[in-house]
C-alpha positions in Angstrom: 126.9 64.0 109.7 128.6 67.2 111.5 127.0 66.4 114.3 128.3 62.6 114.3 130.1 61.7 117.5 133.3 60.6 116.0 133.7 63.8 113.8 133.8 65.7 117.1 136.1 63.0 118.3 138.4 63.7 115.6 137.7 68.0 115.9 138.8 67.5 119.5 142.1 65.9 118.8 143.3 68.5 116.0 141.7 71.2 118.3 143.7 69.4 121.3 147.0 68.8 119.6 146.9 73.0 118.4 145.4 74.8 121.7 146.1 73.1 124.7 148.7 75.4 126.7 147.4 78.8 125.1 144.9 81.1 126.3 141.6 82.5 125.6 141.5 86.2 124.6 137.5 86.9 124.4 134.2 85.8 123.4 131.7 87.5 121.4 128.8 87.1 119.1 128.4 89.0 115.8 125.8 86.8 114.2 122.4 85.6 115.3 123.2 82.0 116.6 127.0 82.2 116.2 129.6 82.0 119.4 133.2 83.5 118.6 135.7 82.4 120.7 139.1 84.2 120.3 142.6 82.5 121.2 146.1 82.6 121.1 148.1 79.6 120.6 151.2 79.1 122.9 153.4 80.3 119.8 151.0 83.2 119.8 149.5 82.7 116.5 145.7 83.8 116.9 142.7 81.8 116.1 138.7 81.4 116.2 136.6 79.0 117.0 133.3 79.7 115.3 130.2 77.7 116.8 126.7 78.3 115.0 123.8 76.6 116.9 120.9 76.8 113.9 119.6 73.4 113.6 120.1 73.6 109.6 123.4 75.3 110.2 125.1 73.7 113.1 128.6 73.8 112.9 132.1 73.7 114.9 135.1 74.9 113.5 138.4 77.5 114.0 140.0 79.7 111.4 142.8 82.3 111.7 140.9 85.0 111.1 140.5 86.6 114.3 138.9 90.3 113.3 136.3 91.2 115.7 133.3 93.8 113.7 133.2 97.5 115.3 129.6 97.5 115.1 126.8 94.8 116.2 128.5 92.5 118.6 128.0 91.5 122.0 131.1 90.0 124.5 130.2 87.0 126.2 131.5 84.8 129.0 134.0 87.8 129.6 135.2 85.6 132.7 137.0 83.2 130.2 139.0 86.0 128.7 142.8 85.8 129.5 142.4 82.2 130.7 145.0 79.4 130.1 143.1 76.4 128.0 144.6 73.6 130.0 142.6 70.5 128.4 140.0 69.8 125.1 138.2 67.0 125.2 135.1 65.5 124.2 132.5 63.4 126.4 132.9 59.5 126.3 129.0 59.3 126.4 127.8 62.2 124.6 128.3 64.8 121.5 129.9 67.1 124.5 133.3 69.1 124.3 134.8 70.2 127.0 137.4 73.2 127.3 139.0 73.0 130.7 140.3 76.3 131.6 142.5 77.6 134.8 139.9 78.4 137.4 138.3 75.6 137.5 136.6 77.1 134.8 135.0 75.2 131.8 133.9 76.3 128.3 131.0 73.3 127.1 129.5 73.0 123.9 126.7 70.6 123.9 126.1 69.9 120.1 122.6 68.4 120.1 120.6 69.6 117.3 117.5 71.6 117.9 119.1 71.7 121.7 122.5 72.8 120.8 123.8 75.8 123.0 127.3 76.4 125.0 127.8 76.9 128.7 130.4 78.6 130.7 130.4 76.3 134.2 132.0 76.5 137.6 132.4 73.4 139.5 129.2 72.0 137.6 126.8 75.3 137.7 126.0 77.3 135.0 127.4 81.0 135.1 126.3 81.7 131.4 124.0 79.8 128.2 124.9 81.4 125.0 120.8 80.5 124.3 118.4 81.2 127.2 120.6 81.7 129.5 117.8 83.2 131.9 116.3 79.2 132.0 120.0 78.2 132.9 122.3 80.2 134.8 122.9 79.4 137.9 121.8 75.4 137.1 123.9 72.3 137.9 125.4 71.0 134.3 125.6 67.5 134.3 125.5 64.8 131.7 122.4 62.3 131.2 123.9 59.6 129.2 125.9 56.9 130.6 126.7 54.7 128.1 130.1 54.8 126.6 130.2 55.2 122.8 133.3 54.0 121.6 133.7 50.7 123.4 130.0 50.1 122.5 130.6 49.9 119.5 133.5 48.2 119.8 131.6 45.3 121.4 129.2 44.8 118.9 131.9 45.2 115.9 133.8 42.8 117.8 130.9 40.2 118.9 129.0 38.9 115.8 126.8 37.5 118.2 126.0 39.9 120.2 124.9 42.0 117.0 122.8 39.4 115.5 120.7 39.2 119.5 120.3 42.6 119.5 118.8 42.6 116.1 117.2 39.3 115.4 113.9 38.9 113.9 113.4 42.6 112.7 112.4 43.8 109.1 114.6 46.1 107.2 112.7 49.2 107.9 112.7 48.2 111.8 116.3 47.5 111.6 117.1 50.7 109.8 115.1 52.2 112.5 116.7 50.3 115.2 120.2 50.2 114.4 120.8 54.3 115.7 119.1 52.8 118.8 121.5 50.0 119.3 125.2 51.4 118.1 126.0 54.2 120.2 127.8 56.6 117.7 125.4 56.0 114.6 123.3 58.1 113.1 120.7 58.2 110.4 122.9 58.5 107.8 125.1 55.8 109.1 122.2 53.6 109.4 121.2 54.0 105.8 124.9 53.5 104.7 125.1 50.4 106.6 122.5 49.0 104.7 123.0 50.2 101.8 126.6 48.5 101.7 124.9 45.4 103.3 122.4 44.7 100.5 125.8 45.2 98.4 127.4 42.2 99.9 124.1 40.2 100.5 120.8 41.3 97.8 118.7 39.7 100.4 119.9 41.3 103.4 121.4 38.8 106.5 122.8 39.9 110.1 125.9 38.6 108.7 126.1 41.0 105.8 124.7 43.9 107.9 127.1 43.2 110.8 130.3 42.9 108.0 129.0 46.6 107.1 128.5 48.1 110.3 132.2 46.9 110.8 133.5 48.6 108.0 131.9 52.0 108.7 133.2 51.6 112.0 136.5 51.5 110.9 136.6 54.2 109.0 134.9 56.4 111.9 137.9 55.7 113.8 140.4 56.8 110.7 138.4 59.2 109.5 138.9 60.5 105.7 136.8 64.2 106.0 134.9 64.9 102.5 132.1 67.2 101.9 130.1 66.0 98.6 128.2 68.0 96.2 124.6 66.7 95.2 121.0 67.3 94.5 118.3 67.7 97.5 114.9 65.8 97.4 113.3 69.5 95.1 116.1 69.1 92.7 118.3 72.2 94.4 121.8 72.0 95.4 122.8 70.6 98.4 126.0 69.7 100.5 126.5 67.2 102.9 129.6 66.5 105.1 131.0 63.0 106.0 134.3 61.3 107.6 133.3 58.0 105.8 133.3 57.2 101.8 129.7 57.3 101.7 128.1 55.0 98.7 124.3 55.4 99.8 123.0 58.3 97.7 124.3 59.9 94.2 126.6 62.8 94.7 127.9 65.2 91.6 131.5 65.8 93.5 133.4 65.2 96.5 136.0 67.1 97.9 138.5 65.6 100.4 140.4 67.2 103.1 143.3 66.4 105.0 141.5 67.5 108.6 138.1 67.1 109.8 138.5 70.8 110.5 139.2 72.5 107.2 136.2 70.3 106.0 133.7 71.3 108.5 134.7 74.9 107.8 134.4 74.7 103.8 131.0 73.1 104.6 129.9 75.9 106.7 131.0 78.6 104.1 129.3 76.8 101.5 125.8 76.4 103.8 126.1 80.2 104.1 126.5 80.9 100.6 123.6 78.0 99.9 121.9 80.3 102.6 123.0 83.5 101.4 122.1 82.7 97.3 118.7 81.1 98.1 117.9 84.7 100.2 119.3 86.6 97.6 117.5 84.5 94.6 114.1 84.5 96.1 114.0 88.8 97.1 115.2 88.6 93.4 112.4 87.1 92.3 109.9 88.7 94.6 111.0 92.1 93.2 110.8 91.1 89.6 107.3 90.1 90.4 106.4 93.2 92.3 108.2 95.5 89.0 106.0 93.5 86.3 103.1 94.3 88.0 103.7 97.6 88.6 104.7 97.6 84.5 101.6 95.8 83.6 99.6 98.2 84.9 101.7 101.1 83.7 101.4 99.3 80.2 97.4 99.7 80.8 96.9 103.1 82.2 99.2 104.2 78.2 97.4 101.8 76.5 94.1 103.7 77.4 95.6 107.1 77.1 96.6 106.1 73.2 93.2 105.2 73.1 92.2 108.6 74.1 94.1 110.7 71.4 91.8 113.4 70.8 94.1 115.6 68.1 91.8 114.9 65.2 88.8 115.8 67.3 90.2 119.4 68.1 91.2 119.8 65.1 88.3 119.2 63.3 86.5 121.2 65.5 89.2 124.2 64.5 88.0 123.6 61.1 84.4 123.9 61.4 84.7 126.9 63.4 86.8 128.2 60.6 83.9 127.6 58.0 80.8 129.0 60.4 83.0 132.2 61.0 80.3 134.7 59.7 78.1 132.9 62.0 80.2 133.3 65.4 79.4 136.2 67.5 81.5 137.4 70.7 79.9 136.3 73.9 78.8 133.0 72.4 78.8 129.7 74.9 78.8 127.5 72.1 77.7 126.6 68.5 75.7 123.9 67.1 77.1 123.4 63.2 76.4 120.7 60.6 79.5 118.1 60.6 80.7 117.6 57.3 83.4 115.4 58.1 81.4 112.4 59.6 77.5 113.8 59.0 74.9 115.0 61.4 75.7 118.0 63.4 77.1 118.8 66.3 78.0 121.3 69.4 81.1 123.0 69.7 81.5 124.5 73.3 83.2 128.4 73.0 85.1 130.9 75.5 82.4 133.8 75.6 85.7 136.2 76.1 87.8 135.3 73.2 86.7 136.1 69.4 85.5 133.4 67.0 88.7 133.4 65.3 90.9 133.2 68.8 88.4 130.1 69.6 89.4 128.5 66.7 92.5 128.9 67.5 92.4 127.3 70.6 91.2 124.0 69.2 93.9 124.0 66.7 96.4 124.9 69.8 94.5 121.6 71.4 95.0 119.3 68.6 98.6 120.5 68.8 99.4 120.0 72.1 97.4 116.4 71.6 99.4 115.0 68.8 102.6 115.9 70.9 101.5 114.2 73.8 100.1 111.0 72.0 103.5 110.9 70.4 105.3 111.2 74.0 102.7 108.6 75.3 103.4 106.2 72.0 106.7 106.1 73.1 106.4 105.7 76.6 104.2 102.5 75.4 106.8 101.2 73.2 108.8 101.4 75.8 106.6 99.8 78.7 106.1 97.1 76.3 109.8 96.5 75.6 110.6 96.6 79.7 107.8 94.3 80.7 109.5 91.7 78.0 112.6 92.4 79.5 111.2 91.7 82.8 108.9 88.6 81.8 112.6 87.2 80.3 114.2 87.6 83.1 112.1 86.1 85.5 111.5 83.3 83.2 115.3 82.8 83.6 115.5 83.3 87.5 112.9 80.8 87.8 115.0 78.0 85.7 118.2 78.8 87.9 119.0 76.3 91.2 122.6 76.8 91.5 124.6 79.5 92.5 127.1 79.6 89.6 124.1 79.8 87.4 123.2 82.6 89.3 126.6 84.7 89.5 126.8 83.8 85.4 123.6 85.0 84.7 123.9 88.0 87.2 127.0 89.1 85.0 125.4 89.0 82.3 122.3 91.0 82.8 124.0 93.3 85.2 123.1 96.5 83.0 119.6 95.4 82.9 119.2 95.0 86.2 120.9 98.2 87.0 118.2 99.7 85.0 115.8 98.6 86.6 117.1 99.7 89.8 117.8 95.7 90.9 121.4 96.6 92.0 123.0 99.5 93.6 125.4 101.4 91.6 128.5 100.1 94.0 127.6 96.5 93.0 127.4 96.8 89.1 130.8 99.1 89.6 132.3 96.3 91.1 131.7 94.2 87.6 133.6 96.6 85.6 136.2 98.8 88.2 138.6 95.7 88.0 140.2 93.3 85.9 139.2 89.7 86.8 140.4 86.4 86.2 138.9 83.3 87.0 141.8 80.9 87.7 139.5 78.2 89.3 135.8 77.4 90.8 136.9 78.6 93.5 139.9 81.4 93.1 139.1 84.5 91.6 142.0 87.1 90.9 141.0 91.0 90.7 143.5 93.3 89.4 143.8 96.8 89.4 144.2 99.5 86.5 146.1 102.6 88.1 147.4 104.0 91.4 143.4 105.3 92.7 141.9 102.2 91.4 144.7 100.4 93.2 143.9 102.0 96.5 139.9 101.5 95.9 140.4 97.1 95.7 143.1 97.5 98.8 141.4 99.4 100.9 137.6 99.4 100.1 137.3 95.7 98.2 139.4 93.9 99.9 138.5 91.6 102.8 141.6 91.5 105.8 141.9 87.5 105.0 142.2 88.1 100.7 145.6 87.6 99.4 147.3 90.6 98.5 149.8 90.2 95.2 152.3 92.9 93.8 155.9 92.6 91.9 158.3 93.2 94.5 160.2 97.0 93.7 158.6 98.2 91.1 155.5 99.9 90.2 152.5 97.9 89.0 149.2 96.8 89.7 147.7 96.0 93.2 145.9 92.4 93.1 143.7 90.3 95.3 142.7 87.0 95.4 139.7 86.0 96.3 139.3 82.3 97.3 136.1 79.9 99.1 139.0 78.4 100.8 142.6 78.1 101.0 144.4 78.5 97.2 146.1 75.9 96.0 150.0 76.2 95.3 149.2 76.6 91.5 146.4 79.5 92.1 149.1 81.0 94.3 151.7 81.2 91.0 149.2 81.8 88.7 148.4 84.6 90.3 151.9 85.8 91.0 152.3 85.2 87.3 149.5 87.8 86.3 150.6 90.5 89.6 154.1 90.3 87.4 152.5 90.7 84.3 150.8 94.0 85.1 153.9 95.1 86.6 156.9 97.6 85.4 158.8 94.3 85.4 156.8 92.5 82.8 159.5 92.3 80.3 161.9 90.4 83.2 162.4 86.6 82.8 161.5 86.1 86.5 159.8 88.6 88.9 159.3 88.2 92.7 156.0 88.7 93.8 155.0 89.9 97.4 152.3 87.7 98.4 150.7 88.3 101.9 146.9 88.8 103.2 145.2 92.2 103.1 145.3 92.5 106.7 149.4 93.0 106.9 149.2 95.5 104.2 148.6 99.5 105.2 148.3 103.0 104.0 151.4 105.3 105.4 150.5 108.8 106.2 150.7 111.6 103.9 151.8 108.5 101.2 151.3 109.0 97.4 148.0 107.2 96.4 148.6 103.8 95.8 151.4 103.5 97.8 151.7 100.9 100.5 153.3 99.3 103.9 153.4 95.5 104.2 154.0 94.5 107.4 154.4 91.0 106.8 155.2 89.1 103.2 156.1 85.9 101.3 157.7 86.2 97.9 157.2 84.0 95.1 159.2 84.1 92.5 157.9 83.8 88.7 157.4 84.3 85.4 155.5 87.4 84.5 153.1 85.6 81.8 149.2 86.2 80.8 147.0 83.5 79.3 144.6 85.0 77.8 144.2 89.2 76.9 142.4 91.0 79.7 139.0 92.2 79.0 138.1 96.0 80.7 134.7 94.6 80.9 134.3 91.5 81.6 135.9 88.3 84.0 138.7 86.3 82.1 139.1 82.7 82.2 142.1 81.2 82.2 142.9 78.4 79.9 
């Protein structure tokens, strides 16, 4: 449903209400697919609008973050930059949205699935296509549909009648199928909704019962309550979908509600990329577990046959029976043909014509030696084949049961030495496990804490992401702490966090401490600074109790209770 008409209704206004009268300051793409538009509010606070036109991705939205990469971007529609947004709005016919900018200038993103792309446009030609713009520059930009959504809508909500012409005489699957046709603003989803809730009201289905339905959803398009929900996809996996309405169609594990359709769209973009980003990382995972037991298995085999091959007992019987036929060995002989009295029979014993009888005995002792050692070096190395490709076979077994990514971040933990061993993570990333003390303080907040004044300055300045929440008592020497968060933390992860930052502070033994709380991006190393010292450029301070829940573990995340 983020591509539903009245979601980008609702976007518009919020976008409308926050950045009409402020200016553009670039564009730019740092992502396959993904237009960055940077702006400045007429208060001057900076945002971006992030617009990803993947089909499975598609997605509108603006943050604050505003941090442009160094490396592997590209500036775009540079004619917008500096320009004064003097109107948002959104198409009465179409899933258009139109930013009207000084200079008779216009920014348009046309949000159409597969044909999704944005336009800069000049008195209705095309200067620029974020997607092949060679097929479109310099092309007039003008809208095909001519039908207005809303108040079509309206009419049918509003007109029993009319509803029950445009739909009379048509079987459920050809009025599922018919009803996105019709109602201008619906969608798939809405059409399966709307029946759904009208076989609720009415088991065997009427245009009456359908119609009461339709009107309900309608209503709540118009007053839109933004959720994303939390359910499984037709394979079982985990999947997300985004709606404005309380949707009652198909089973969902959770639902989380937002006050704006904004913050919602963007939590379900970050949790497509992490679906995205998990489902990559889970299947090279897999793939190189695959790849390693094979290349174990047949490790396992080439040992397996060199055990086999043990010749010690050979040489050294050999040694022997030299030993015995001593008065029979003469220098310059090739070889020797004696009766074997270990196992019966005789056999041929090859010589080195320029050593002595006794030094050739001595050689096949020396052999038998250097035989036994190696067997024992290769009996090892089999124990130890056998012991990894276990290890391996477990582990994959285990990958193959995991379909979410909390699974997979749990499981990861765990096994982290074992995959280190095995060269299936870089050194940095199992450091990362054990450099700091962490705290889970919810599904989605995660607290990391550091131990001393160099590890401090490693999470600020190397872990830390500009948009993380940087903690420390206020005054007094202690520990520098970052919270990491899917989205915005919650007023008790906030103190909770402050609580902890106190905790591992000088002021720990204080009834109440105040805690600087500000994001990574205001905080900064002076020059010629002792190491872990600090600037902030900008803070809040929360005052609280200094106060630990559980004890911290060196090794090991913390939950608190």
């Amino acid at each position: 449903m983020i591509r539903n008409y009245f979601a980008l209704y609702e976007l518009v206004r919020e976008m409308s209400e926050r950045f009409t009268g402020g200016y553009i300051f670039e564009c730019f793409s740092q992502e396959k697919g993904e237009l960055r538009i940077s702006l400045f509010t007429e208060s001057k606070e900076g945002f971006t609008i992030v617009g990803k036109t993947d089909e499975t991705r598609l997605a509108l939205y603006y943050t604050k973050e505003i941090a442009r990469r160094r490396r592997n971007t590209a500036t775009l529609m540079r004619e917008t930059n500096e320009r004064r947004i003097k109107h948002i709005r959104i198409s009465d016919f179409d899933r258009i949205i139109y930013f009207e900018l000084e200079g008779d200038l216009q920014l348009v993103f046309q949000l159409f699935s597969a044909n999704t792309n944005f336009f800069l446009v000049k008195e209705g030609i095309i200067l620029e296509a974020f997607k092949k713009n060679d097929e479109h520059a310099g092309k007039a930009f003008a809208e095909t549909a001519t039908v207005p959504i809303v108040q079509t809508l309206e009419r049918y909500v509003q007109q029993e009648t009319l509803f029950e012409e445009a739909f009379a005489g048509l079987s459920e699957k050809e009025l599922q199928k018919k009803l996105p046709q019709v109602l201008k603003g619906f969608d798939a989803t809405l059409a399966r909704e709307a029946m759904f809730r009208a076989k609720e009201k009415s088991p065997s289905l009427t245009l009456h019962s359908l119609h009461e339905a339709v009107s309900e959803i309608f209503y709540e398009l118009i007053s839109p309550e933004p959720k994303v929900y939390k359910g499984k996809s037709d394979k079982g996996e985990v999947a997300y979908w985004f709606s404005i309405i309380q949707e009652r169609h198909r089973a969902f594990e959770s639902v989380e509600s937002f006050e704006s359709v904004n913050e919602a769209m963007k939590f379900y973009s970050f949790k497509l990329h992490q679906l995205e980003h998990f489902g990559k990382e889970l299947k090279t995972l897999r793939s190189q577990l695959e790849r390693l037991i094979e290349k174990t298995t047949t490790q396992l085999r080439a040992l397996e046959a060199q055990a086999e091959k043990n010749r010690a007992k050979e040489y050294e019987q050999c040694g022997q029976l030299l030993i015995a036929n001593l008065h029979r060995l003469e220098k310059g002989m090739n070889e020797i043909t004696v009766e074997n009295f270990f196992c019966g029979g005789s056999m041929v014993i090859p010589l080195d014509s320029k050593k002595t009888p006794y030094q050739n005995a001595e050689i096949y002792f020396e052999k038998a030696k250097r035989s036994r050692a190696s067997a024992e070096i290769a009996q090892q190395r089999l124990e130890s084949a056998r012991e990894n490709l276990s290890l391996q076979q477990r582990l994959l077994a285990e990958l193959l049961e995991i379909k979410e990514q909390k699974a997979f971040e749990h499981w990861r933990k765990e096994n982290l030495a074992v995959l280190r061993r095995f060269l299936l993570v870089s050194k940095e990333e199992a450091e990362k496990q054990t450099l700091f003390r962490r705290f889970q303080l919810s599904p989605n907040a995660e607290l990391w804490v550091g131990k001393n004044a160099k590890n401090n300055e490693l999470l600020t300045f190397k872990y830390a992401r500009p948009n993380d929440l940087w903690l420390h008592a206020r005054g007094v020497s202690g520990s520098h702490c970052i919270l990491k968060s899917s989205k915005p933390p919650t007023k008790d992860e906030l103190e909770r966090a402050a609580s902890i930052a106190a905790y591992y502070s000088a002021a720990k033994g204080s009834e109440l401490v105040p805690v600087i709380c500000t994001p990574k991006k205001y905080v900064r190393k002076a020059k010629g600074a002792e190491v872990g010292a600090v600037i902030v450029e900008r803070e809040e301070v929360l005052l609280v109790k200094p106060e630990l829940c559980i004890e911290a573990s060196e090794d090991e995340s913390e939950k608190i209770s």
